[in-house]
C-alpha positions in Angstrom: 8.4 -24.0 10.6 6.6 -23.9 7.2 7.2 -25.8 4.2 6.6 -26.0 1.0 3.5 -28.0 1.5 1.7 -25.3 4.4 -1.1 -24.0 3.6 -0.8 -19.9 3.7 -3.4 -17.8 3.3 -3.2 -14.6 1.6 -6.1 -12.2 2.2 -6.0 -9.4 -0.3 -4.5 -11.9 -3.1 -5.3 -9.4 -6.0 -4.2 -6.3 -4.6 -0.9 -4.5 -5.4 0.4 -6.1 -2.1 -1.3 -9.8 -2.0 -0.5 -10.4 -5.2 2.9 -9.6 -5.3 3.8 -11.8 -2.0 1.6 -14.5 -3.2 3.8 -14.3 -6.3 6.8 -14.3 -4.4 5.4 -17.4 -2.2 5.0 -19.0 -5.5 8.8 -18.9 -6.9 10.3 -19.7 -3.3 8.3 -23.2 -3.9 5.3 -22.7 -1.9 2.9 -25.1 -3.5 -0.5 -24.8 -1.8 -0.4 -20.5 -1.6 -4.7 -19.8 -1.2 -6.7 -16.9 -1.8 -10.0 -15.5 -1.7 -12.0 -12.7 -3.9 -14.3 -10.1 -2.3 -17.1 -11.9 -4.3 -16.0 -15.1 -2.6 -14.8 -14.3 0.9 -15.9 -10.7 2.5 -13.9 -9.8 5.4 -16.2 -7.3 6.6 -18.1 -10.6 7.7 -17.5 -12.4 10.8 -19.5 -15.2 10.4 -17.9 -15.8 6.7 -14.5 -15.3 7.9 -15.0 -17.8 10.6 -16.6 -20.5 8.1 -12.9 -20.0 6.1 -11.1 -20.5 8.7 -13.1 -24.0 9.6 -13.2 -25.1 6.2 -9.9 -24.2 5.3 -7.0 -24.5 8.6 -4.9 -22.3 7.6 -1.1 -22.9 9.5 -0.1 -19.4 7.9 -1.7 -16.2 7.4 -0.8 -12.9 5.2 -2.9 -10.3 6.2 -2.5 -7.9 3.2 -6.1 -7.0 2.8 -7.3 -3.5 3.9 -9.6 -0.4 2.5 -6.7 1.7 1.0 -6.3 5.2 -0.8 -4.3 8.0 -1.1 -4.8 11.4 0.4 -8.2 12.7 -1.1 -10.1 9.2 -0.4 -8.6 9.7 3.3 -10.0 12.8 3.9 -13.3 12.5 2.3 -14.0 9.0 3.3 -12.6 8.8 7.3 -15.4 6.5 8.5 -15.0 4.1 5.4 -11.0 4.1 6.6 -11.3 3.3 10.3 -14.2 1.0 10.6 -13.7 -1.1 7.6 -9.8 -1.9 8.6 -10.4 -2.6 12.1 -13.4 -5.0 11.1 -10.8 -6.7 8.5 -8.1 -6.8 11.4 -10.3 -8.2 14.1 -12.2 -10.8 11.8 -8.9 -12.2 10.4 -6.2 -11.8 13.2 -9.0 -13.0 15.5 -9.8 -16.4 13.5 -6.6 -16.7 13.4 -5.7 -16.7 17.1 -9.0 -19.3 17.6 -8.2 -21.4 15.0 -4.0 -22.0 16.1 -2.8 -20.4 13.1 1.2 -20.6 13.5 2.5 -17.6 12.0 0.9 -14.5 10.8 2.5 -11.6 9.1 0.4 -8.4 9.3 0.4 -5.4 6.9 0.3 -2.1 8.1 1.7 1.3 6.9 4.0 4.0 8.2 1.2 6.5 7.9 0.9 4.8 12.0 3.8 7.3 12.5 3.8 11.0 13.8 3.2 14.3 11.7 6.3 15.3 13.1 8.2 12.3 14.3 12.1 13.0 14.5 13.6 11.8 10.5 14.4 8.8 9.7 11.8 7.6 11.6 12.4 5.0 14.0 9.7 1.9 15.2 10.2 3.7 18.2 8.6 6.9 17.2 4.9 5.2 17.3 2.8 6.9 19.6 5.2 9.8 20.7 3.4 12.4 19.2 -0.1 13.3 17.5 -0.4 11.2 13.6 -0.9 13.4 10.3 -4.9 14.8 10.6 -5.8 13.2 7.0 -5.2 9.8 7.4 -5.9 9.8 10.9 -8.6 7.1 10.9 -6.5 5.1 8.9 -3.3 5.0 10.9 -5.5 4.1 14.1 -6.5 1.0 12.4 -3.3 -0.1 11.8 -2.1 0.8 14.7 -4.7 -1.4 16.2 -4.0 -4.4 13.9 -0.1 -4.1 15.0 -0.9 -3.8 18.7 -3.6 -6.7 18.4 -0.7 -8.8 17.0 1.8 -7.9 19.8 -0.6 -8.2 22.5 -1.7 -11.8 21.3 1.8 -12.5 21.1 2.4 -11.5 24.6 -0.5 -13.3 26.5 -1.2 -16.1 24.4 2.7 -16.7 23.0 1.6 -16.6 19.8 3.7 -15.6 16.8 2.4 -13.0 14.8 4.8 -10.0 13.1 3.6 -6.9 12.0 5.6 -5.2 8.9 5.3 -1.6 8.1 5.8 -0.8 4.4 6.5 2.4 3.0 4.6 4.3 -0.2 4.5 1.1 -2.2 3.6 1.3 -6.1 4.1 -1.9 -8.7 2.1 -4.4 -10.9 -1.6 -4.2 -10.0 -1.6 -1.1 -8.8 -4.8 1.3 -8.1 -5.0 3.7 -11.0 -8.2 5.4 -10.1 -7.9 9.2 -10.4 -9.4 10.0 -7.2 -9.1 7.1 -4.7 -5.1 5.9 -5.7 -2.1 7.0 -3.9 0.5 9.9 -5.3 2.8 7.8 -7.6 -0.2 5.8 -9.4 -2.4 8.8 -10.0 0.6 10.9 -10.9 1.2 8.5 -13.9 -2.1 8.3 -15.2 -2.8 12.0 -14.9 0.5 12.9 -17.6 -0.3 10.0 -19.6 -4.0 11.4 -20.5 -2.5 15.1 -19.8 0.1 13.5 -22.8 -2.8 11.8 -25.1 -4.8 15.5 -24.7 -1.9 17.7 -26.4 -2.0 15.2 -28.9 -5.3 15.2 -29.9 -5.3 11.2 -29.7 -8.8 11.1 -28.2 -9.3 7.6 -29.1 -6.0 6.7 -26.6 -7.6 8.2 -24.0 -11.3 6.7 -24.5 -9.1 3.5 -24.3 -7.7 4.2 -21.1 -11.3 5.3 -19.6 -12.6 1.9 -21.4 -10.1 -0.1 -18.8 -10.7 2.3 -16.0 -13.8 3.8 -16.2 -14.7 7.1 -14.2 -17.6 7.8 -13.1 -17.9 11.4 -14.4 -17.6 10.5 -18.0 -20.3 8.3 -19.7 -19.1 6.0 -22.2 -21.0 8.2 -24.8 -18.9 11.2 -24.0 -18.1 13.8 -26.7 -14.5 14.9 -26.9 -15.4 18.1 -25.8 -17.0 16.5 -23.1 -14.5 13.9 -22.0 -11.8 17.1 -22.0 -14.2 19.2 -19.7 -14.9 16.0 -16.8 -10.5 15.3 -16.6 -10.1 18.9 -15.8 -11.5 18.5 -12.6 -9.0 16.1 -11.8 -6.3 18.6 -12.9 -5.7 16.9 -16.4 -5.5 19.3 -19.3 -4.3 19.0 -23.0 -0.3 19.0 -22.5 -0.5 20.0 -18.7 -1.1 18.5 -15.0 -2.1 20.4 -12.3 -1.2 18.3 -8.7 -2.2 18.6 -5.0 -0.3 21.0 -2.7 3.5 22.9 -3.5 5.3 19.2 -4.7 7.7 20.1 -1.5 6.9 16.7 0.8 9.7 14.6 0.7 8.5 10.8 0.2 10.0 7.1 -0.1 8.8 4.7 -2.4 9.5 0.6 -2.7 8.3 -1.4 -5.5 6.2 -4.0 -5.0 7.7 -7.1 -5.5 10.9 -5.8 -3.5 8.4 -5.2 -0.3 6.5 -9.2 -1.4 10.2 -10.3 -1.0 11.0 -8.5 1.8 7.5 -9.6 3.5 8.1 -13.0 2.6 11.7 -12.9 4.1 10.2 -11.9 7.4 7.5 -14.5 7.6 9.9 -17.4 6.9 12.7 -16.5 9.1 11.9 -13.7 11.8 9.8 -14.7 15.1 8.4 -12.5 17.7 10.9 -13.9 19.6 13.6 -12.2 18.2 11.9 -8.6 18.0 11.7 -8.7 21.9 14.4 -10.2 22.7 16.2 -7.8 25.4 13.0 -5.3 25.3 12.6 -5.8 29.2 9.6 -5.5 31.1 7.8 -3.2 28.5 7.8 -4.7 25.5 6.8 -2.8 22.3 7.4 -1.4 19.2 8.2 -4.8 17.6 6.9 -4.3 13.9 9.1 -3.7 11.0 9.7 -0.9 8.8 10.0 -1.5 5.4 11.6 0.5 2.9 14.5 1.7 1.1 15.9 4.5 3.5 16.1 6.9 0.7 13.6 9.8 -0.3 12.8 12.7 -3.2 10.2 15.9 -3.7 7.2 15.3 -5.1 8.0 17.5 -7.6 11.4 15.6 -8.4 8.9 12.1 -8.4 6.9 14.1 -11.2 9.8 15.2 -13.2 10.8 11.3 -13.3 6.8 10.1 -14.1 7.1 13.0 -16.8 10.3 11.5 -17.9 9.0 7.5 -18.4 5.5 8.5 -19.8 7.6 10.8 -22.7 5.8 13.9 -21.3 7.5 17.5 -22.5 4.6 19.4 -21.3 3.7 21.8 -17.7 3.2 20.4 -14.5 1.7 22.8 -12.0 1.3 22.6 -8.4 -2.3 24.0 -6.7 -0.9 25.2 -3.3 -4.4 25.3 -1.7 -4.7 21.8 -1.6 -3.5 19.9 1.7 0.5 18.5 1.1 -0.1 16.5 3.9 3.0 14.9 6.2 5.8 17.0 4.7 8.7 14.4 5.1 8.3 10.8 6.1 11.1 8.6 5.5 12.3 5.0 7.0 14.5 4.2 9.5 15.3 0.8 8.0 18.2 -0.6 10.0 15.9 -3.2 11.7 15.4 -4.7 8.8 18.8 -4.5 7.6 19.9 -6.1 10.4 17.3 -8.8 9.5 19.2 -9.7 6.1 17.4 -7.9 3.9 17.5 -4.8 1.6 15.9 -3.4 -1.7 16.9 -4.2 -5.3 14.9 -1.4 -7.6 15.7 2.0 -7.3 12.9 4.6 -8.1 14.1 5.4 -11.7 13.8 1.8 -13.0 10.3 1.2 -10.9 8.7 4.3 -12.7 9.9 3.3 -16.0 8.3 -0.2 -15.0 5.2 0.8 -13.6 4.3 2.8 -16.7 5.1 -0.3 -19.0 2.8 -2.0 -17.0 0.3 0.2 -16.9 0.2 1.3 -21.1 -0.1 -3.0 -21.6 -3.2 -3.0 -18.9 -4.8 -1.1 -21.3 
């Protein structure tokens, strides 16, 4: 049972997810909450991650960290996606296990699910059928990581859970305009698309100032600055976006899935998921989400609609949709005491806020 005076360790503190369950930690009381950069702690290393785990004994463990990206950085980068998660997975759940850790919560994604598994998806749908090609490598690792956790579990009575959270998006977010997932990008992309019509060039060098991209040198004419966001479909009052904005997608901000993450740490046990499972016991993570879903396009009409955006969005067909639908089945956690507070409308309109003061 952990109190307010356990020692929990959240790996992946400044990420969108870390930092939003070490925030939620925080306000429940939890007092000694510890995290480590990538400057001071790589979890790529072994050797590193062991010496953490000696120095500092842990008696919880958030495993929030992993090599993220929406569907571009998937499909270019499949190596980077596979090998680096499973080396997080195995370094931390593993030092965890040698080192009596008492409860872990991992972090996966329900990218593990299907291309075509039966809507609302189900936990049970894992492994029925073959996973979306372009984020393949991805889904494997997690996959791994929550089957690591279960099989621990199961020989060694251990008690880690495994939570799958759905297209997340909130504070801290990943903005980048080729490695971020769909709701991140989206808003970036009409807020310079927005600055363009209006000739406010020094807005925009602003915005490349706190997110620099690579393509445009500091010393950039207009012209030139114009010419380098085309290619990311950004244009002076228009957006052009991947695929036909058909895909149906669910989305759960940030701090609802910390609270929701945290909810499960503190009061669901490995125990309970298998209780009545049988011989075969399986499929024990969590979904998490909010059971309710919209187009692409209808998530760009409502990005459009916080940034103050009255100009074109067009669709390039010839680039990859990906899944097409890929919504929830969240009665498990339901059933768990738990559901979602913000409703996609208000999170936009929040993220965007949050976004324009990064700046």
């Amino acid at each position: 049972m952990l109190t307010p005076n356990s020692k929990i360790y959240v790996a992946g503190h400044r990420g969108l997810v870390g930092s939003a369950i070490m925030a939620n930690l925080r306000k429940r009381g939890f007092t000694n909450v510890i995290g480590r950069t990538h400057a001071e702690l790589d979890l790529l290393d072994p050797v590193a991650v062991r010496e953490f785990f000696d120095r500092e004994q842990p008696e919880a463990v958030v495993l929030a960290a992993a090599h993220v990206g929406g569907i571009m950085a998937n499909s270019r980068y499949r190596a980077d996606f596979i090998y680096q998660n499973l080396q997080i997975q195995q370094n931390v759940i593993g030092e965890a296990f040698r080192h009596g850790v008492k409860r872990l919560l991992f972090l996966g994604s329900t990218c593990i699910y299907p291309r075509e598994a039966p809507q609302p998806i189900t936990e049970d749908a894992l492994l029925t059928s073959p996973l979306e090609y372009t984020n393949e490598p991805y889904a494997i690792a997690k996959i791994a990581g929550l089957k690591l956790c279960e099989s621990f579990n199961l020989q060694y009575g251990t008690d880690y859970v495994a939570v799958m959270p759905t297209n997340l998006y909130g504070p801290n977010d990943n903005f980048h305009l080729e490695n971020s997932h769909v709701l991140p990008a989206m808003v970036r992309k009409v807020h310079l698309a927005k600055l363009l019509g209006e000739n406010n060039y020094a807005a925009v060098r602003a915005d490349l100032a706190a997110r620099p991209v690579s393509t445009i040198a500091q010393d950039a004419s207009d012209a030139d600055i114009a010419c380098a966001l085309e290619a990311f479909g950004i244009y002076p009052g228009k957006v052009v976006l991947w695929g036909t904005g058909r895909p149906l997608r669910e989305f759960l901000w940030s701090e609802d899935m910390a609270d929701a993450c945290v909810h499960v740490l503190l009061n669901v046990s490995f125990a309970d998921l298998a209780a009545g499972a049988g011989p075969e016991v399986r499929n024990t993570h969590i979904n998490i989400g909010t059971g309710r879903e919209l187009t692409i396009a209808e998530l760009a009409s409502l990005v459009a609609q916080a940034v103050g955006f009255d100009g074109t969005i067009e669709w390039d067909a010839s680039k990859p949709d990906g899944t097409m639908r890929k919504l929830c089945d969240v009665t498990r956690l339901h059933n768990l005491g738990w559901t979602h507070s913000v409703e996609l409308p208000e999170g936009v309109r929040r993220l965007y806020d949050w976004y324009i003061k990064s700046i």
